[in-house]
TORFIRO-811964 format. One line per field, with one value per atom (N, C-alpha, C): residue in one letter; y, z, x; atom name. Coordinates in steps of 0.02 Angstrom, whole numbers. Last residue first. Layout:
residuo	c(a, ...)
v	c(Y, ...)
w	c(Z, ...)
u	c(X, ...)
atomo	c(CA, ...)
***
This chain:
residuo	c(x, x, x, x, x, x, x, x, x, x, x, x, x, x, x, x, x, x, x, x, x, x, x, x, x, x, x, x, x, x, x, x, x, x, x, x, x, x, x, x, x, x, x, x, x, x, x, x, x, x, x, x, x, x, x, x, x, x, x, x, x, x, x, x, x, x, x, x, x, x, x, x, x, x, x, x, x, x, x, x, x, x, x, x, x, x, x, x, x, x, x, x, x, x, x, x, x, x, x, x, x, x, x, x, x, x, x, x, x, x, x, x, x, x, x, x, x, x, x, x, x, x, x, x, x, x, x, x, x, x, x, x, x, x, x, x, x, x, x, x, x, x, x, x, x, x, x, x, x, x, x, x, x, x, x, x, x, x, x, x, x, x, x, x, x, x, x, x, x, x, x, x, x, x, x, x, x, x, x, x, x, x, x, x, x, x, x, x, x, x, x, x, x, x, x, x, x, x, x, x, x, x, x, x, x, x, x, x, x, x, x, x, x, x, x, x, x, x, x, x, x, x, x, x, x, x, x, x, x, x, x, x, x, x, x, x, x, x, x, x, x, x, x, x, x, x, x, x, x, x, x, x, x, x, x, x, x, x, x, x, x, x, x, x, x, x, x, x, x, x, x, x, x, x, x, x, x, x, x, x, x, x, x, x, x, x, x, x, x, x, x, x, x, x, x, x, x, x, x, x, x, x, x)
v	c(2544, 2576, 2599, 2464, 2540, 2566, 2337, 2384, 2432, 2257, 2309, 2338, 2128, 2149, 2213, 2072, 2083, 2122, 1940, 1954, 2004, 1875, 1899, 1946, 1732, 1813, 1823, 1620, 1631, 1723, 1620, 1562, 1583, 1696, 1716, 1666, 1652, 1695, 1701, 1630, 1563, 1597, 1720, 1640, 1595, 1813, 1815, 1752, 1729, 1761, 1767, 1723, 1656, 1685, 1809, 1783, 1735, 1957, 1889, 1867, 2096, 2045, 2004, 2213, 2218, 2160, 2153, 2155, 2157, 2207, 2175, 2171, 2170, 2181, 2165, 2259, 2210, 2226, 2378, 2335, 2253, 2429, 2461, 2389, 2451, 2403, 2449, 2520, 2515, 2483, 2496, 2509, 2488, 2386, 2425, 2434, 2234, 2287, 2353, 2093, 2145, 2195, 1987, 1999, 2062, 2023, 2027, 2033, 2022, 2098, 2092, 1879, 1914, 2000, 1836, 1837, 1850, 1898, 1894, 1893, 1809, 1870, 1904, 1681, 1705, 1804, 1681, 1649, 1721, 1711, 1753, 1735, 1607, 1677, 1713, 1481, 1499, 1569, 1505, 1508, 1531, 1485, 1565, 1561, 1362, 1388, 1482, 1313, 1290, 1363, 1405, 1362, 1358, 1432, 1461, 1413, 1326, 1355, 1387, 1480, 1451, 1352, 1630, 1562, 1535, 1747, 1723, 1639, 1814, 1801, 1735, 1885, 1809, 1772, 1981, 1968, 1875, 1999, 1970, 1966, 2014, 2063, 2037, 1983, 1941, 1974, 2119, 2073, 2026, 2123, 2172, 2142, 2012, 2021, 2067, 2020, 1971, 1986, 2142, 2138, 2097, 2082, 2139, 2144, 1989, 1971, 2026, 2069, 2011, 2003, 2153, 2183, 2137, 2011, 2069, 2110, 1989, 1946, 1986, 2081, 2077, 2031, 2085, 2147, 2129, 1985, 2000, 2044, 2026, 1965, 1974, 2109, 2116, 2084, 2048, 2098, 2102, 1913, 1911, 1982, 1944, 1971, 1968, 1859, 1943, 1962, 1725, 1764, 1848, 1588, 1628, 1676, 1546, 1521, 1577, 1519, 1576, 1534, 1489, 1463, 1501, 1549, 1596, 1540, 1447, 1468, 1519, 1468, 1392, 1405, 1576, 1559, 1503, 1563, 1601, 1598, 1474, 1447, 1481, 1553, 1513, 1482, 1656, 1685, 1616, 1594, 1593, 1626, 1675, 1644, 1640, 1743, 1695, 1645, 1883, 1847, 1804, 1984, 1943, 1920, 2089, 2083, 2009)
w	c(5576, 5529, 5551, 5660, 5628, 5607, 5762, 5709, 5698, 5838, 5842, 5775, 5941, 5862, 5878, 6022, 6013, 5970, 6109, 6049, 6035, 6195, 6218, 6151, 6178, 6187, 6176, 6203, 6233, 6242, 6069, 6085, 6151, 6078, 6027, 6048, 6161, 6192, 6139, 6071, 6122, 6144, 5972, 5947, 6005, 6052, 6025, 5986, 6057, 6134, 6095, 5943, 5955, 6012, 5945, 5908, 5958, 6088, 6063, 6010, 6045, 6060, 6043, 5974, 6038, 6062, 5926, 5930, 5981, 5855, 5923, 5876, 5776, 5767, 5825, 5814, 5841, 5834, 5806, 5762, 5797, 5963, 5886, 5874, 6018, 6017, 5945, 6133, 6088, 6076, 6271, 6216, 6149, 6372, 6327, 6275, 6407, 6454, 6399, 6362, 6319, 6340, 6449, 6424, 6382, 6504, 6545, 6531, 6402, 6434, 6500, 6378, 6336, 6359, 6493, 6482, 6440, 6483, 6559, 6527, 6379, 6380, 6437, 6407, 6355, 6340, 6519, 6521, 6446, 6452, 6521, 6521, 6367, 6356, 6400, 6461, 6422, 6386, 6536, 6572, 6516, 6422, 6436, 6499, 6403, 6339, 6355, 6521, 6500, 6446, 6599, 6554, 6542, 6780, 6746, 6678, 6848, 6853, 6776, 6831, 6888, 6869, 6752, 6741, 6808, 6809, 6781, 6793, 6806, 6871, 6866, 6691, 6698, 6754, 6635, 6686, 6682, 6470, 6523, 6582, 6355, 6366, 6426, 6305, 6292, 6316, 6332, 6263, 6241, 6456, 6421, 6354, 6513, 6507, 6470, 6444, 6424, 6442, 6533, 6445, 6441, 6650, 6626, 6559, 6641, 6654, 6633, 6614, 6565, 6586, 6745, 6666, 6610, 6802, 6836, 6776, 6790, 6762, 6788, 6788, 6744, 6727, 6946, 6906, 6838, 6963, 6997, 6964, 6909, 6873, 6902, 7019, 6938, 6906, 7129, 7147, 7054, 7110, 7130, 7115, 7057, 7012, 7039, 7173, 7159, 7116, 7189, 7214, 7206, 7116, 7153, 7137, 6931, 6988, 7054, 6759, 6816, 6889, 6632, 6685, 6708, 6614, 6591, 6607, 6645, 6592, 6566, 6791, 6751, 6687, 6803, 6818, 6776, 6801, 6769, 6752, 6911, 6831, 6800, 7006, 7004, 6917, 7006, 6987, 6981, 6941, 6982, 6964, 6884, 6871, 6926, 6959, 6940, 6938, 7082, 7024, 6995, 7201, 7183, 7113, 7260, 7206, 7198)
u	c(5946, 5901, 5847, 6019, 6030, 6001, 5988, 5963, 5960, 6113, 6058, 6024, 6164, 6177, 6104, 6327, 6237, 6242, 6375, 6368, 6307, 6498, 6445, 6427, 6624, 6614, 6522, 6680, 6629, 6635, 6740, 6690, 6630, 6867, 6800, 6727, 6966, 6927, 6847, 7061, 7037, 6983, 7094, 7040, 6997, 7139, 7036, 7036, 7254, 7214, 7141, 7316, 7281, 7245, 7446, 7430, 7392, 7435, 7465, 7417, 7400, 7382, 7412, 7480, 7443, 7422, 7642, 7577, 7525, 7781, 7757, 7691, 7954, 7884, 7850, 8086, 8067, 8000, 8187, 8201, 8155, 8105, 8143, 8170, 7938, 7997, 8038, 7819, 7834, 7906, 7782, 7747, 7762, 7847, 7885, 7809, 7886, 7837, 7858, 7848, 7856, 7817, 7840, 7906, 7922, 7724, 7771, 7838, 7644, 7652, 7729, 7631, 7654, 7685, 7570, 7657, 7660, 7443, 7490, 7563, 7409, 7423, 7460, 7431, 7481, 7466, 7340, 7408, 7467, 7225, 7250, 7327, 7205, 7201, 7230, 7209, 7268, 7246, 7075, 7162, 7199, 7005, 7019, 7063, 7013, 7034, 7037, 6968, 7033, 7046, 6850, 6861, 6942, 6837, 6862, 6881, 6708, 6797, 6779, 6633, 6661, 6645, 6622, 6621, 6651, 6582, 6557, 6531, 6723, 6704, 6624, 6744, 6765, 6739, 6594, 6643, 6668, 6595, 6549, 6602, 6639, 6587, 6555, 6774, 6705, 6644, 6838, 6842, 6774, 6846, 6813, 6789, 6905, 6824, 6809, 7030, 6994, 6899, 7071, 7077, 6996, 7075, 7020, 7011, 7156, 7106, 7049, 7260, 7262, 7174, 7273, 7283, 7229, 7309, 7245, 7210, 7448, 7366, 7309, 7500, 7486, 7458, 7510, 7486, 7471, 7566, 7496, 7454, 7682, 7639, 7586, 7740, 7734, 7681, 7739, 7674, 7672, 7842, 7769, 7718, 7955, 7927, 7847, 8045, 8055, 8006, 7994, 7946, 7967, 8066, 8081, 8010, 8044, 8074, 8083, 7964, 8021, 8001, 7920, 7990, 8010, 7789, 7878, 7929, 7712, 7685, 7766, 7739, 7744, 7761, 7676, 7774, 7777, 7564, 7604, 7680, 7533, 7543, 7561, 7568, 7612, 7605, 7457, 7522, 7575, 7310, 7371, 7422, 7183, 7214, 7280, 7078, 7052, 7123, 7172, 7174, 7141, 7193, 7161, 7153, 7323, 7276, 7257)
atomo	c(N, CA, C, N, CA, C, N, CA, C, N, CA, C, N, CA, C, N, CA, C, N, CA, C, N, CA, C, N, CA, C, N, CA, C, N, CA, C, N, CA, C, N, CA, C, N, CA, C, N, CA, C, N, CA, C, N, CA, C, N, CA, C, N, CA, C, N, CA, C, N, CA, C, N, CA, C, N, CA, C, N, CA, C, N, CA, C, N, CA, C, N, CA, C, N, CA, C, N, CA, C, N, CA, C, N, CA, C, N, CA, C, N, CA, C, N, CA, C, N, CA, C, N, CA, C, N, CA, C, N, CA, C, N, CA, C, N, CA, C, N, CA, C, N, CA, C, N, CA, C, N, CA, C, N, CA, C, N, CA, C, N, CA, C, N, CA, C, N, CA, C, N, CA, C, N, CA, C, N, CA, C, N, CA, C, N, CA, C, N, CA, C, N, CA, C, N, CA, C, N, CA, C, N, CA, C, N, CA, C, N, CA, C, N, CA, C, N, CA, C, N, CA, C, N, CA, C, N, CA, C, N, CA, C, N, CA, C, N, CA, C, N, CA, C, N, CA, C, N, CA, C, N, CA, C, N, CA, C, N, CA, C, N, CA, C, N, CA, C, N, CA, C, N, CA, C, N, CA, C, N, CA, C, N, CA, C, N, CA, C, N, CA, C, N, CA, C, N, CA, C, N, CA, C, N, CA, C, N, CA, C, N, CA, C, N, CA, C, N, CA, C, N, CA, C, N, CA, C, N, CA, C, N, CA, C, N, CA, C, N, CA, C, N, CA, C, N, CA, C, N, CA, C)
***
């Protein structure tokens, strides 16, 4: 799987070391990445490079799913989204408005 974002800054991004989790993380920046375009409404593919402020969307979502593979948690509040992913992401989201009436 092809990625925007590196699987190594990922690692960077967990401190992890060694290549056993490589196809995992592939997988969950892939996840992370689809999230995010769906989110802003425009393929990431888009932007070339890729802005700082939606690496780190991908980043902290990527490793958020990575540490918290588990739908659901007991005695442990989650959240579908890391805190701050649609702050970094809101800037270049794709906006359209229609008339209901």
């Amino acid at each position: 799987m092809t990625t925007l974002v590196s699987i190594d800054l990922l690692k960077a991004q967990l401190n992890l070391v060694g290549t056993d989790d490589d196809v995992l993380l592939a997988h969950k920046l892939g996840a992370a990445e689809a999230w995010l375009a769906g989110y802003i409404g425009k393929p990431l593919s888009t932007f070339d490079p890729l802005p700082a402020d939606l690496v780190e969307a991908v980043l902290q979502l990527a490793a958020y799913h990575y540490e918290q593979r588990e739908a659901a948690s007991f005695g442990v509040s989650t959240l579908p989204v890391p805190f701050g992913v649609t702050d970094l992401a809101r800037p270049h989201r794709e906006w359209s408005f229609t008339d209901a009436f």
